[in-house]
Structure formats: structure tokens, C-alpha cells
C-alpha positions as CSV (number, residue, x, y, z in Angstrom):
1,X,-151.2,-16.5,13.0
2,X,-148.5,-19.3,12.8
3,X,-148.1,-22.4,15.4
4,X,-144.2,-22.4,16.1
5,X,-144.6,-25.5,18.2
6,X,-147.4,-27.5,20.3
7,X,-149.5,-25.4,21.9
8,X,-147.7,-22.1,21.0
9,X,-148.9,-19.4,18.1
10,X,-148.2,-16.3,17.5
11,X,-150.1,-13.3,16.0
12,X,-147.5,-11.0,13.9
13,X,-147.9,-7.4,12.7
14,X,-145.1,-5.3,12.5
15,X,-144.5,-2.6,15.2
16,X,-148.1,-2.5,16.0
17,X,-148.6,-3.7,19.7
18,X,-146.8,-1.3,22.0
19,X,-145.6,-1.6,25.4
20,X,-147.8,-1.3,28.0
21,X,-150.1,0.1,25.5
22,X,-151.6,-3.1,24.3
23,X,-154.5,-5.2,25.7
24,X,-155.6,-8.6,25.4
25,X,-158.4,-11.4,25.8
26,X,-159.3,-14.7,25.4
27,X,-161.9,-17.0,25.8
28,X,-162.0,-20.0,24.8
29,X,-164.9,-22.7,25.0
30,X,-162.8,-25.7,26.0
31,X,-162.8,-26.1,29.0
32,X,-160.3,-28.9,29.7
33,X,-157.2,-26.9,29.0
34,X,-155.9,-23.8,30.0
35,X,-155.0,-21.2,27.5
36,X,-152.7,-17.3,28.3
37,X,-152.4,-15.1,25.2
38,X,-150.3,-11.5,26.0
39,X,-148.0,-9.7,23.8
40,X,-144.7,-10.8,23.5
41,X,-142.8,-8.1,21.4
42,X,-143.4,-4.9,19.4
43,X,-144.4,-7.7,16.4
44,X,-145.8,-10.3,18.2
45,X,-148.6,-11.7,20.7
46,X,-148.1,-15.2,21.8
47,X,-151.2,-17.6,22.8
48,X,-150.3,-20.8,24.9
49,X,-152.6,-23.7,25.0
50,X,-151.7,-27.1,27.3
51,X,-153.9,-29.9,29.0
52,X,-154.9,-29.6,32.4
53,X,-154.6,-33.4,33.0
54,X,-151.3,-33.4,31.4
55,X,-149.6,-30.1,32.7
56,X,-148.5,-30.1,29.0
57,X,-148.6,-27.7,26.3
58,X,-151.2,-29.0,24.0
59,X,-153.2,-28.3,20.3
60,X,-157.0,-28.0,19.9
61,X,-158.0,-26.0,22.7
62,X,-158.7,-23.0,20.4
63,X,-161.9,-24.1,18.7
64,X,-164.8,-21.9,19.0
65,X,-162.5,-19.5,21.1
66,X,-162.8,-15.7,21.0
67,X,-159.8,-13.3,20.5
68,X,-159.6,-9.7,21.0
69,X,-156.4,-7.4,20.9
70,X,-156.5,-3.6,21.4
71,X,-153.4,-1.2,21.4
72,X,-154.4,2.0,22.7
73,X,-152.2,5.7,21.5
């Protein structure tokens, strides 16, 4: 996982999550933001996080959160 900017990771592996193939989740405990995560290339799956108050991407809304990626054959 890196953060490339404010409110925006991403979660790299090499050629693992394939189109239309791969399924995500989230869910996170804060509820003051608003949070997507889906894959964004063959390497990578992006997670954005921003302040509902705000409309602005935003850090620390990923505490306590719950991930889960699946890429089905």
C-alpha cells in the first residue's frame, strides 16, 4: 500500500487483479467520510478517502476499516 496523495492509496501486485475478474470491499468505521476502493489496473487497486463536510479528498478515514480483494479464474 502506498499513499500517492491526500486521500488516495493504492494496493500493488503485479498482474494479479484481472479485468472484470476481480472483486472488492470496504468498510470502514468512520463514518464522517466517504471512502470507494475498486481496481484500477492489472497492478493496482485504488482506495479514495474525502470528508463529507468538505467534499474534499481527505486522510484518516481508514482506521479500524476492513479490506477485502478477491480475483476469481
Amino acid at each position: 500500500w502506498t499513499r500517492s496523495s491526500t486521500g488516495v492509496y493504492y494496493g500493488t501486485l503485479t498482474g494479479v487483479f484481472t479485468n472484470l475478474k476481480t472483486w472488492c470491499m470496504i468498510n470502514p468505521i468512520n463514518i464522517a467520510g466517504d471512502w470507494s476502493l475498486f481496481p484500477d489496473s492489472l497492478d493496482t487497486v485504488q482506495i479514495k478517502t474525502w470528508d463529507n463536510s468538505t467534499d474534499a479528498y481527505a486522510d484518516g478515514y481508514l482506521n479500524e476499516t476492513s479490506i477485502e480483494i478477491r480475483v476469481y479464474n
